[in-house]
N, C-alpha and C positions, 0 to 999 in steps of 0.2 A: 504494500500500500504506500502510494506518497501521495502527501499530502501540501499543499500549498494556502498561505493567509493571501486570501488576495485582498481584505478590509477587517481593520481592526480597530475598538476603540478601546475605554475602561470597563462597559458594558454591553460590549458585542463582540463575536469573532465571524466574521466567512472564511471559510477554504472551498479549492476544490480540490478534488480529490482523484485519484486514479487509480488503477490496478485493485482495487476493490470487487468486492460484492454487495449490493446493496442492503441483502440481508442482514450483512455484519453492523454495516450503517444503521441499518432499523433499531438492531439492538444496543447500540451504545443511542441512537435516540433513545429508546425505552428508558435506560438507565437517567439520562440526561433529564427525561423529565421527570422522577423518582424525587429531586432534590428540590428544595423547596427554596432555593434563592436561582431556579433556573425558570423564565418566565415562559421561553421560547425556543425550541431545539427542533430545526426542520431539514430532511435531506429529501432532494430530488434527483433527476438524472435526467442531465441534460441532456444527452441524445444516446440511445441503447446501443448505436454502432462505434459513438467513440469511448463508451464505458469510463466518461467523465461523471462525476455526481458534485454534488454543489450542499454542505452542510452551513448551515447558519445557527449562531448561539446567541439568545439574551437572556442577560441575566440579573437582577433587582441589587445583588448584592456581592463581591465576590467578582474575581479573573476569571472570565469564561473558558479561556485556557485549559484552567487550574480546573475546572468543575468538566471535560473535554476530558483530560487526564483521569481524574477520579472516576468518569463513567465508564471508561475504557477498562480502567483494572477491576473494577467492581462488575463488568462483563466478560472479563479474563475469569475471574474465579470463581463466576457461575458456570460458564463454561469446562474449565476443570472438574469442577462436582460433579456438573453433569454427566463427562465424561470417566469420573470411576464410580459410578449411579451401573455406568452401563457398563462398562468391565466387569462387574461386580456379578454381575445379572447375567452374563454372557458364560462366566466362569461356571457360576452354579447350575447351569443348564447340563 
């Protein structure tokens, strides 16, 4: 994944973004709006054949950045779980 700020303030960030899936985008939104100083967390896709996507963050209180990071590893480590959820379950089979 890379990512690029193309506008940033004390209370906003954009990136676009590349070499993603949007899915994974959905889920760090999900987390993103979880937090309660996060007012606005939106990803689209700009066009499905350049597999560009466009995230935007506002937030009341707090480095949007900073709250960007924190949704990301807090979707890191549902993901883990999830995944020895199912190792788990695969094993005992």
């Amino acid at each position: 994944m890379d990512a690029k700020i193309t506008d940033s303030s004390s209370k906003e960030i954009s990136l676009t973004i590349t070499k993603s899936d949007i899915g994974t985008l959905y889920i760090v939104q999900h987390e993103l709006l979880k937090e309660p100083g996060v007012e606005f967390a939106g990803v689209i896709m700009k066009h499905p054949l350049t597999k560009e996507y466009w995230m935007r963050v506002n937030t009341s209180k707090g480095n949007p950045l900073k709250e960007i990071e924190k949704a990301t590893k807090s979707a890191i480590e549902y993901a883990n779980e999830l995944k020895k959820l199912v190792n788990s379950k695969i094993k005992g089979v």
